[in-house]
C-alpha positions in Angstrom: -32.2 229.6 70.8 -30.5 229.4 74.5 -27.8 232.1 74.6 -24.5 231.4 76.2 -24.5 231.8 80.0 -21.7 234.0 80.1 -24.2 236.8 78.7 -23.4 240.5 77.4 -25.9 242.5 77.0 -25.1 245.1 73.4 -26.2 245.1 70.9 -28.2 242.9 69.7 -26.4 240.9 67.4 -29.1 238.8 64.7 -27.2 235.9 62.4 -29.0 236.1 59.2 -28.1 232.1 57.4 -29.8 228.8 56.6 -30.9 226.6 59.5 -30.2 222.7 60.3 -26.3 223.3 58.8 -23.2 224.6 60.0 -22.4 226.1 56.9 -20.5 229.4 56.5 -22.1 230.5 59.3 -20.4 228.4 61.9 -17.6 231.1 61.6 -19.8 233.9 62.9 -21.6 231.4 65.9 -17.7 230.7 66.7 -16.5 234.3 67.8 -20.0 235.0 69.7 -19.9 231.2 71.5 -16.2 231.7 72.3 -16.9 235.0 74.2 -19.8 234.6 75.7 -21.5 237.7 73.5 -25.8 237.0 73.0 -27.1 236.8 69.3 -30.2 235.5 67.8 -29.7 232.7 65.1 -32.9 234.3 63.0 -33.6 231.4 61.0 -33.3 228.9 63.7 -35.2 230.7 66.2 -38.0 232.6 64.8 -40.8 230.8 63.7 -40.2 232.8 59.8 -37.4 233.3 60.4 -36.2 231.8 57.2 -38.1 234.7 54.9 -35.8 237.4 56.7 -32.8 235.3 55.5 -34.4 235.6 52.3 -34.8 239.1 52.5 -31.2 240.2 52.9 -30.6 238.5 49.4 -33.5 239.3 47.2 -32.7 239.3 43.8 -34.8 242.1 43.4 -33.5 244.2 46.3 -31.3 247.2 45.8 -31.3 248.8 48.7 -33.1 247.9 52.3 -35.5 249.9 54.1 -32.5 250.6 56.5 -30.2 251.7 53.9 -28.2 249.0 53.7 -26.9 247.2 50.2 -28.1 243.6 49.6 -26.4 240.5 50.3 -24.8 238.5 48.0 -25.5 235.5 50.3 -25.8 234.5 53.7 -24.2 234.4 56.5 -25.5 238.5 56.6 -25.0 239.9 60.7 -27.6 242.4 61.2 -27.0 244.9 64.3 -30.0 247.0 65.2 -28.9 250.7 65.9 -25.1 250.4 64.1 -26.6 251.4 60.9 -26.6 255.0 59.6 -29.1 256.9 61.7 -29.1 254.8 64.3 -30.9 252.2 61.9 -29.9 248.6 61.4 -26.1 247.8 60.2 -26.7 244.6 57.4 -22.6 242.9 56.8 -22.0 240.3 54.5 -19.1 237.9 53.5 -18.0 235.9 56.1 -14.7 237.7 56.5 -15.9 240.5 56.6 -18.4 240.0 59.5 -15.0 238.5 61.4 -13.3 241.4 61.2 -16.3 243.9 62.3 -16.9 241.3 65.5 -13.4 240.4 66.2 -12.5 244.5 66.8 -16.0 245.1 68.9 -15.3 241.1 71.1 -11.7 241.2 71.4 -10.4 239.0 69.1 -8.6 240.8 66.5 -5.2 240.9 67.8 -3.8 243.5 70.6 -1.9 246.1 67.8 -2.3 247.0 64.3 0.3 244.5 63.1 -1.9 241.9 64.7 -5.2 242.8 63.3 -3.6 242.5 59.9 -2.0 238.8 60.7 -5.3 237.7 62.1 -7.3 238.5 59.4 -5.1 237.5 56.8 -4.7 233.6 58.4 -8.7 233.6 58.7 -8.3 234.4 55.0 -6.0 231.3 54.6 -8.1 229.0 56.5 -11.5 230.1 54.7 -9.7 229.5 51.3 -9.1 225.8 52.6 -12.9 225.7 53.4 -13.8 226.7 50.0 -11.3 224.0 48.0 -12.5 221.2 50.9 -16.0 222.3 49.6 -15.1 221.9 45.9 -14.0 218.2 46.3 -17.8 217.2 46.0 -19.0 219.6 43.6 -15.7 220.3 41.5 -17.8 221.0 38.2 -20.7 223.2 39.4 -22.4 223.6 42.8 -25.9 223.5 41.6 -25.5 219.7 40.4 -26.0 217.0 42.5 -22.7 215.1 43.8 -23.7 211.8 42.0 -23.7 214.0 38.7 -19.8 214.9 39.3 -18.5 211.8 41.1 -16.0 210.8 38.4 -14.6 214.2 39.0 -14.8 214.4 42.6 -12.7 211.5 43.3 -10.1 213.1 40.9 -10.2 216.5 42.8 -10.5 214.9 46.4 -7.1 212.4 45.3 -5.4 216.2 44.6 -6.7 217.8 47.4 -5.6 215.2 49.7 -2.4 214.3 48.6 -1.6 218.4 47.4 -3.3 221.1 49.2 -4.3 219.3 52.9 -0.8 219.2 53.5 0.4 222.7 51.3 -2.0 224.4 54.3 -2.0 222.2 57.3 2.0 223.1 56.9 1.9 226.2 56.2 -0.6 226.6 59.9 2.2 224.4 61.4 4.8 227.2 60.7 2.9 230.1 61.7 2.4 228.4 65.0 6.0 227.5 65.4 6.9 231.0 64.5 4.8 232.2 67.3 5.8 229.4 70.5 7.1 232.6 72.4 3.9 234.0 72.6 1.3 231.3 71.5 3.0 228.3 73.3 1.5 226.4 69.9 -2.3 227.5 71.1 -2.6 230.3 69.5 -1.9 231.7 65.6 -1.0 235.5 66.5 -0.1 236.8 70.2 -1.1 234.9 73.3 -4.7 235.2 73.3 -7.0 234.0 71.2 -8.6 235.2 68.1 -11.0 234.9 65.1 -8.6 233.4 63.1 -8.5 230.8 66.1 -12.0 230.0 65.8 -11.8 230.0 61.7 -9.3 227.2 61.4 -10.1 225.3 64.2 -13.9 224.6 62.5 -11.9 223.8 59.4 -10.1 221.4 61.0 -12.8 220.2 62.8 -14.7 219.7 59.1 -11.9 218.2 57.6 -11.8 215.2 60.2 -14.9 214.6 59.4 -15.0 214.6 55.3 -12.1 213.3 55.4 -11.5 211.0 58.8 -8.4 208.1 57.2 -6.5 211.0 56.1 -6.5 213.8 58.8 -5.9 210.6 61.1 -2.8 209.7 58.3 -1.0 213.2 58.8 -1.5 213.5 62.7 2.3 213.0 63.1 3.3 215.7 60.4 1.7 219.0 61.9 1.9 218.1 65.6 1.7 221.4 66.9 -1.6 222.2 64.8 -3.2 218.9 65.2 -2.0 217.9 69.0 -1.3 221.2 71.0 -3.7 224.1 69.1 -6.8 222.2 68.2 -7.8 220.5 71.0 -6.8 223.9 72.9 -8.9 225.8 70.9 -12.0 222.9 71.3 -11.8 223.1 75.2 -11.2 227.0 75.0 -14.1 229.0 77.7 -18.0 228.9 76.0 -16.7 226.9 73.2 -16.5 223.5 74.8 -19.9 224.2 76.5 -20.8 225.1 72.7 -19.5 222.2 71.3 -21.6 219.6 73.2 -24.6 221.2 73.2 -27.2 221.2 70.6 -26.8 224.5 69.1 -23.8 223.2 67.2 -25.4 222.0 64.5 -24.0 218.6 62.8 -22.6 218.0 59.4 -24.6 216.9 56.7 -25.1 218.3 53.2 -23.1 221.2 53.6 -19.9 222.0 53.2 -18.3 219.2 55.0 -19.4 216.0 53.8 -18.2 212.4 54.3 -18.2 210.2 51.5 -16.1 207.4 51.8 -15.1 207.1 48.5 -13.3 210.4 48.7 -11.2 209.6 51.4 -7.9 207.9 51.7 -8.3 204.2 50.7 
């Protein structure tokens, strides 16, 4: 893949996920596009690429030839030379891997009040990722959609009318709490951060699994949907990010659009 202009130059940083979807992994491209930072997407860019993906989550594996645990599942952020020894450094979960990058690029808050509230809204805004998820595959993620569509359009109906608004209100009041600081651009402080990054992709998902309705509530978070996301969308590398085509587009991932599911 073409890094970001805006290059650094350490460490190395090598996304370990599934190519041709934004996935969970979007999260970690966020932080590195946003700042600029250099980092191999492994499956997209090495020609088997895929089978080191594979590798970090071997059912099989115990322990890697670098020490490290196994993944549960990707995203995984490998970073030769972090490890013990001077070896590789293997993370998993997706939070995780935004709180090791957000203290090492800057966008973890400026005190340790700060770290905690920016980790704990990316927390928020992955759980919202996770129910949006569940609206297509409600009963078990390894059936098909069509095998669960009965169900689906009960869950989306609740998740729609429920929990959209339960979170997209609870985003609008941490923003409002923090105008002084954030102006309404920013979740914690006056800078941005990974919690930034996190909800503004969920966001971004949910307008398009769920067009009719995100377009319904415009006027009821206006801070959220008016002043931080499209600040956060036009924010440094990310715009440049955005348009170019190493954002990868929705599909059959997390974010789908089925018609049926959305407002009628």
């Amino acid at each position: 893949m073409t890094p970001p202009k805006k290059a650094r130059t350490t460490p190395p940083y090598e996304l370990l996920y599934w190519p041709g979807i934004p996935g969970r992994g979007e999260f970690i491209r966020l932080v590195f596009e946003a700042t600029g930072t250099p980092y191999t997407d492994v499956a997209s860019s090495k020609k088997d690429g895929i089978n080191e993906v594979l590798a970090c989550k071997a059912e099989t594996l115990t322990v890697d030839s670098d020490g490290n645990p196994p993944a549960f599942a990707p995203p995984a952020l490998r970073i030769p030379g972090e490890g013990k020894g001077g070896k590789s450094l293997v993370l998993y979960q997706t939070p995780s891997i935004l709180s090791y990058l957000g203290d090492k690029l800057g966008l973890a808050g400026e005190d340790e009040a700060e770290k905690h509230w920016v980790l704990s809204h990316a927390l928020t805004a992955l759980d919202l990722n996770n129910e949006t998820h569940d609206t297509h595959h409600p009963i078990a993620t390894g059936k098909y959609y069509e095998d669960q569509k009965e169900e689906a359009l009960k869950k989306a109906a609740d998740f729609r009318e429920n929990r959209i608004p339960k979170y997209l209100g609870f985003f609008e009041r941490v923003l409002k709490g923090n105008e002084k600081h954030g102006e309404g651009k920013y979740l914690v402080g006056g800078k941005l951060s990974y919690a930034d990054t996190t909800l503004f992709h969920v966001v971004n998902g949910l307008k398009f699994a769920f067009p009719k309705e995100m377009e319904a509530r415009e006027s009821e978070f206006p801070i959220l949907l008016s002043t931080f996301y499209p600040n956060v969308e036009g924010h440094g590398g990310l715009k440049e990010y955005l348009a170019s085509d190493r954002r990868q587009p929705y599909s059959m991932g997390i974010f789908r659009h089925y018609p049926e599911l959305d407002r009628q």
